[in-house]
N, C-alpha and C positions, 0 to 999 in steps of 0.2 A: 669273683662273686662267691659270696658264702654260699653251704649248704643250705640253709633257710632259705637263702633269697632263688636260690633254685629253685627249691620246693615251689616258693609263692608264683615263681615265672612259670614254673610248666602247670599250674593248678590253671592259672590264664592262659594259658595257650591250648587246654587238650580241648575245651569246647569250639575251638577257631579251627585247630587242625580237625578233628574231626569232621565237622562242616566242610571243608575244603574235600575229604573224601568221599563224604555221603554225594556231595553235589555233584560229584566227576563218576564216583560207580555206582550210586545205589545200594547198595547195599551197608545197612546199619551194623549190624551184628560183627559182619565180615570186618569192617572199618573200622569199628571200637577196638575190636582184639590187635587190631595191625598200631592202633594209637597207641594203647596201653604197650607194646612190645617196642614203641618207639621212645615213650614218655620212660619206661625202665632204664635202655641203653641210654638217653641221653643224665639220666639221675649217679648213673655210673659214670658215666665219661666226663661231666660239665663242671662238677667240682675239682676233677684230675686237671683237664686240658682247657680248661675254659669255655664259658658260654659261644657259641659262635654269632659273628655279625650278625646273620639275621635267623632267629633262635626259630620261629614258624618257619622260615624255608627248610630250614634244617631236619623239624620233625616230619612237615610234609614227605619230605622227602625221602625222609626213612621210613616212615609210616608205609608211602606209597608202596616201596619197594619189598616192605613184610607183607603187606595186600596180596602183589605179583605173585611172593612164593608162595603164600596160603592158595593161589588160584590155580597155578603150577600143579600145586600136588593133589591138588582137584581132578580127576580125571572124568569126573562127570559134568565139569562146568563147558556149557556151550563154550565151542570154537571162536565165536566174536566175541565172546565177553572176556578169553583169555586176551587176543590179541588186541582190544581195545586196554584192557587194563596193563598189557606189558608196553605203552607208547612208553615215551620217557616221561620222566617225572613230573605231576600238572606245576604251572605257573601257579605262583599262589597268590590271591587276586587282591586288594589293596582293602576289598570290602569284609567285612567281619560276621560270618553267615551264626553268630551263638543264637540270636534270637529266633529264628528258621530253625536252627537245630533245638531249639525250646521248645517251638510248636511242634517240629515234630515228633519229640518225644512224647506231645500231648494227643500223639493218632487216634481219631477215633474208633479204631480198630479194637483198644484198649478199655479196659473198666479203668473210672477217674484213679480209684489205688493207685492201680500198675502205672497209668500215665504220671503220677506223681513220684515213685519211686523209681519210674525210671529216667525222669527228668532231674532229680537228686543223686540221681546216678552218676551220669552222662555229662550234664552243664554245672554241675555243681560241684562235684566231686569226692559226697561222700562216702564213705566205705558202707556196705550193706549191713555192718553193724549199728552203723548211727541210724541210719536210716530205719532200721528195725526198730530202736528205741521210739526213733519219732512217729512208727504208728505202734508203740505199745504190742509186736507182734514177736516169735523166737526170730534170731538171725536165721536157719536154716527156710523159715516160712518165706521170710525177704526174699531169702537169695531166689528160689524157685518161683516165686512171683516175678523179679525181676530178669528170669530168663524166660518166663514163656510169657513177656511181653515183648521180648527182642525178637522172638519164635514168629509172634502176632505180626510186627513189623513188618519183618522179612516175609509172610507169607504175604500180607497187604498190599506190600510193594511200597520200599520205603525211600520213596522219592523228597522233595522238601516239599511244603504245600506252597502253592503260587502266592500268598499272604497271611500275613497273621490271620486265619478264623477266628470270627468271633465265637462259633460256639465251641472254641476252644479256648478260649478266654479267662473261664474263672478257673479252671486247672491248671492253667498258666499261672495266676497268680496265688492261688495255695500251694504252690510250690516253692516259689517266691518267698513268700510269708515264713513255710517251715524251710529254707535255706536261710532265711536272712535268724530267722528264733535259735536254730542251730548256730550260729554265727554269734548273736547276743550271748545267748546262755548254750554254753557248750553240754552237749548230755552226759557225757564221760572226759576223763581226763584233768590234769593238774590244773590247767587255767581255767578261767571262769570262761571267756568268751575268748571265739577265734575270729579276729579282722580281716581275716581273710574272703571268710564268706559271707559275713557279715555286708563287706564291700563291694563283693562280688555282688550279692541278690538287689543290693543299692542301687548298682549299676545297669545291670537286667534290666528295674523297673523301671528307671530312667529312659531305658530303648524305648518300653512297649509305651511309656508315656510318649515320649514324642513320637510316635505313632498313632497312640489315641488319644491324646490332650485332653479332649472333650468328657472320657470316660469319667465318673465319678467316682470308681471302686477303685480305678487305677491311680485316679490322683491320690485317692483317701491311701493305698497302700503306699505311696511313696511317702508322704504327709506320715504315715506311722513309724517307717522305718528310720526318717530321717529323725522326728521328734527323739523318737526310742533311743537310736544308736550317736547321738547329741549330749546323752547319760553316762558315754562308757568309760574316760577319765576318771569317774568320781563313785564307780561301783564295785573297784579295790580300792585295798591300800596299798603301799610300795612293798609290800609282801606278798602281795595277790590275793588275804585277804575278803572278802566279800561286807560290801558297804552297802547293807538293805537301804532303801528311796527314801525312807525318812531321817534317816541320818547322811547322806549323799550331802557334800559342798556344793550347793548350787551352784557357787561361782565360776565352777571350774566347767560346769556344760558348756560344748559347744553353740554360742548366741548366734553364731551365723545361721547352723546347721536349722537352731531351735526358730528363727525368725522365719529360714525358708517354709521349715516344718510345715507352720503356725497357719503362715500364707496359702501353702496348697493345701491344709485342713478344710482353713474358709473355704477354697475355692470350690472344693468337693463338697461340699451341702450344699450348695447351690444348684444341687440337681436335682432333678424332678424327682427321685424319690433315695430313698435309704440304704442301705448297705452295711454290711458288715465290717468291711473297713473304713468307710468315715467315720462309722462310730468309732470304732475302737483309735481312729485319728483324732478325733473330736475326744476323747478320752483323755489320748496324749497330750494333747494343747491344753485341757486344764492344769495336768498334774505343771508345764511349764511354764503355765500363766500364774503359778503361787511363788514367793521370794523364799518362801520356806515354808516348811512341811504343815506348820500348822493354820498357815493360810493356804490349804487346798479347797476346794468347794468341792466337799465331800457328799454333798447333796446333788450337785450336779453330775457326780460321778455315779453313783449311785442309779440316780436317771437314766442316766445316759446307759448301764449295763442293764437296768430293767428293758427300754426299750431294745435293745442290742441282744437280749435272750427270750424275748419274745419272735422276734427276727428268723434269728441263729441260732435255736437251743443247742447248746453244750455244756457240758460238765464243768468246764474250766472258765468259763463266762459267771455259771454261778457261784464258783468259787471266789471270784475277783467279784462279784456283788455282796458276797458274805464281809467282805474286807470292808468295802467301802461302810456297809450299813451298819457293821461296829462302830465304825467312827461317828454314825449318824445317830445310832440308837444303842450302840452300845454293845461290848461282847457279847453278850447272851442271848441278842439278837441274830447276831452272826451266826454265832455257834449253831443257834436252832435251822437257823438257813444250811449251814454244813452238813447238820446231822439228814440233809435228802440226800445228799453224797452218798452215802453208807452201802447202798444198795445198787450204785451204779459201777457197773464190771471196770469202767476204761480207765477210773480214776480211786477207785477205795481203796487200794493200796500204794496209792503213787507218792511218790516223799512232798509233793506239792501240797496235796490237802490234808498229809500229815503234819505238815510245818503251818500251816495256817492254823490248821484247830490247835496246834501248840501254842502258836502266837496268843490267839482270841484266850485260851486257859489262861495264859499266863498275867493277859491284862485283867482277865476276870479273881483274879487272886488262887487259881486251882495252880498252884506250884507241882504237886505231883503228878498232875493227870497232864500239865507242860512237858516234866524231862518226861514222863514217858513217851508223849509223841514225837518231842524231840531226839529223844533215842531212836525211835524208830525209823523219822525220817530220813537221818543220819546215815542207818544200815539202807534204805529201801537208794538211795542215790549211786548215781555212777561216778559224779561232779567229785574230785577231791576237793574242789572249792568253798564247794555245798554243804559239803560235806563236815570240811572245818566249820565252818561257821553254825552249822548244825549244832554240832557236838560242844561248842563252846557255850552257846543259849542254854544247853540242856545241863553245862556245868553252872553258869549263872544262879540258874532256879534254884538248881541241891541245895548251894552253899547255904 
């Protein structure tokens, strides 16, 4: 097995193996650090000596036994918790505890932040750098929030909860949402998007749907993710490039992925009231329901984020209504919708709504006032992706 296919196989396993130890000792904190010291040697040994038979027994097993020593050299840990944790190493049970280990990250012990950050931690796997980008906060700020939610845990007593809570529910799935958007659209780094977690957060929601079927926000988030990630073929080129939605080969979207989409869209308005991701499902299903870009129902889109930010206000919601109502009414309408952006901390300098009012200039004939946003957006990105493609638009204009 390659080194890659390593990587992807312990990225799936440290939410399974962790689960296996939170279940057996309790202890979150203590069981992460034993994972990670497991998931290291095995990243060292597996490409040497090969994956073994069965890859979860394996980290179980060494996981458990970095736990033992970390308890060992504990001298203030009660006497039964040592000799309960030094039995031999647990059976590891056929069942798959990630979604338990989701909710638990979601404690209500924790402010929603922490519980998202440490559920992108833990189940997700990413580094507290991405994670920092994805709430716009320094990495050092992450890290420290993300330790004194483990702090929280541990003090709370971090058992697994007896079932999915519901009032743990929509932190659950903004989690979700920002592992699977990390996954689509990578925040740093040479590719555009990484399938991995992309796949991952796919997967996730698939549990807690067959779990809650009936939910509307949980249909509407699968119905997004599936439409969304049904686009990813056709949003490079064989260079990795980046192929903005209106130049995208429709042909090459996944129909399958895009018909399930379609179907758990419908299914999810069919609920007695609204949400934030039907819409933004109900959004998805337009842009799939056009053969090409210029048959979008940009009017329905349009709609659809007015109702969706009256809802949900956010920064990024109005920005994707600035888009849509260019098309509807024109750049200059857009723009003037952009220009409330200005004043909002989370997003005025983010290469996102640099690169839209770039766009909206550039269709409105303002070529200068283009490359420069384009320039800027350019430098404000982490994406080398983005980043190219940035910097090419903003040579386009000069010429």
């Amino acid at each position: 097995m390659t080194a890659p296919s390593v990587e992807d196989l312990l990225r799936e396993l440290v939410p399974q193996v962790l689960g296996v130890l939170v279940r057996r000792y309790g202890q979150f904190e203590g069981c992460e650090d034993a994972v990670q010291e497991a998931v290291l040697a095995a990243s060292r040994q597996w490409p040497v000596e090969g994956v073994p038979n069965n890859p979860r027994g394996w980290l179980s097993t060494v996981a458990s036994r970095r736990y033992v020593d970390q308890l060992r050299s504990d001298q203030a840990r009660r006497e039964r918790e040592l000799a309960n944790a030094a039995e031999a190493a647990p059976e590891v049970p056929d069942t798959d505890d990630t979604l338990l280990l989701l909710f638990l990250c979601c404690h209500p012990a924790l402010t929603p932040a922490s519980q998202t950050a440490l559920t992108l931690r833990a189940v997700g796997g990413l580094t507290t750098a991405e994670i920092a980008r994805a709430f716009l906060v320094p990495e050092g700020t992450m890290a420290a929030r993300i330790s004194r939610a483990k702090q929280r845990i541990k003090a709370a007593g971090s058992s697994f909860p007896g079932s999915a809570e519901p009032e743990r529910l929509n932190v659950v799935l903004q989690v979700l949402y920002l592992i699977f958007n990390e996954g689509y659209t990578a925040s740093s780094g040479s590719d555009l998007h990484r399938a991995d977690l992309a796949h991952e957060a796919i997967r996730l929601a698939r549990m807690v749907h067959a779990r809650l079927p009936d939910d509307s926000e949980v249909t509407g988030l699968l119905a997004l993710m599936l439409l969304t990630h049904a686009r990813r073929t056709a949003r490079t080129t064989p260079s990795g490039d980046l192929v903005p939605l209106a130049d995208q080969d429709r042909t090459t979207w996944d129909r399958a992925m895009l018909e399930e989409g379609t179907e758990l869209a419908k299914a999810s308005l069919a609920g007695p009231a609204l949400g934030p991701y039907q819409l933004q499902a109900a959004i998805a299903a337009t842009h799939a329901d056009a053969a090409t870009a210029d048959e979008t129902n940009w009017r329905q889109v349009h709609a659809l984020y007015l109702i969706l930010e009256r809802i949900a206000p956010n920064p990024v919601v109005t920005l994707n209504r600035a888009i849509a109502l260019a098309e509807t009414e024109g750049p200059r309408a857009g723009l003037t919708l952009l220009s409330t952006l200005d004043g909002e901390e989370r997003i005025a300098r983010h290469h996102r709504l640099l690169s839209v009012r770039a766009h909206l200039l550039e269709k409105a004939g303002d070529l200068p006032g283009a490359y420069e946003n384009y320039r800027l957006a350019a430098k404000a990105t982490a994406s080398i992706a983005e980043r190219r493609y940035l910097e090419s638009r903003a040579a386009k204009v000069r010429e």
